[in-house]
N, C-alpha and C positions, 0 to 999 in steps of 0.2 A: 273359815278364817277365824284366828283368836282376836279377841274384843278386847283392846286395853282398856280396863275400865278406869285408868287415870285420867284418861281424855279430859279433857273439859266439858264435853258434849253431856259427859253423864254425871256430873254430881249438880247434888240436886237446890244447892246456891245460888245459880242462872238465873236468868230473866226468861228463859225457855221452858227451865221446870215449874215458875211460877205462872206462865202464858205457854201452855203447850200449842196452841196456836201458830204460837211464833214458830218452833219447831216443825211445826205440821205444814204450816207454809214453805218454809223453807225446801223441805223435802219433794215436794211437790213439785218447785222450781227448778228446785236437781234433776228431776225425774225425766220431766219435760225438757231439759237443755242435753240430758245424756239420750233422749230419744230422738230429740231433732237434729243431733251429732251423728246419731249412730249410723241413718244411713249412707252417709259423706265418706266416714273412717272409720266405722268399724265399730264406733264405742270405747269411751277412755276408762278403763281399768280399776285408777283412781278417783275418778268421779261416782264409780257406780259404786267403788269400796266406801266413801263420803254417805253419798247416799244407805248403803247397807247400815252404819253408823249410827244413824240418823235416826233408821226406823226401828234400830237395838233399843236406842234410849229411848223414844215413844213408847215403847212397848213394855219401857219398865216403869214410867210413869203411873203412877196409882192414882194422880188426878183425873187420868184422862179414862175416858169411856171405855168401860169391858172390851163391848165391842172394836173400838176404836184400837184399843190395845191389841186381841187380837188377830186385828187386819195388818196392822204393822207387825206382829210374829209370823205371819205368815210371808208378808210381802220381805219382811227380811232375808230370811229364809231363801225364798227365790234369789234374791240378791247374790245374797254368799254363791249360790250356785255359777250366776252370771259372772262374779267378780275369779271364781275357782276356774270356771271355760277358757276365760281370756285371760289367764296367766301362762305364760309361755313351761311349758315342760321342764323340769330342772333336769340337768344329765346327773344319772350316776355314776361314781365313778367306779372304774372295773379293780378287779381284787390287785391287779398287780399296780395299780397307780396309785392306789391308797397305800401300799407297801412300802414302793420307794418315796411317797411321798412323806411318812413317817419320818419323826425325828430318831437319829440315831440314839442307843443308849449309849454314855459315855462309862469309859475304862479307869476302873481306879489303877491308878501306877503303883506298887507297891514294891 
């Protein structure tokens, strides 16, 4: 999954990138609500994309502990996988429906 790194999540002005804590907490509470979800329905998509997010920016934090950092490269990582499972398959489409789906070229009148 591509990371916007516009988010707010990642620049490093926060109260998150000044208290990685806060972030670290957070994520954890994610973790834990998309695990005690999952075996009900399945696991929500967008929560575990949140979470994936989450442990992008941890991980690029230079305050926070080597180690620390990377256990959230890894655990992200996992994520991206989990959030890539549980995206429904996109159709593609076949050569003759992208044809007529093309705009016509239009006719100069001369």
């Amino acid at each position: 999954m591509a990371i916007d790194h516009n988010d707010p999540i990642f620049r490093t002005d926060t109260a998150a990138a000044r208290h990685p804590e806060l972030m670290l907490s957070a994520v954890l509470h994610l973790m834990s609500h998309y695990t005690a979800n999952a075996a009900a329905d399945g696991g929500c998509v967008k929560l575990a994309s949140v979470i994936e997010r989450h442990l992008k920016a941890l991980s690029a934090l230079p305050e926070l502990a080597p180690v620390l950092r990377a256990t959230c490269q890894q655990l992200c990582e996992q994520w991206a996988a989990v959030v890539e499972q549980a995206r429904p398959p996109q159709e593609r489409a076949s050569f003759l429906a992208r044809l007529i789906g093309r705009p016509r070229p239009t006719q100069l009148a001369i």
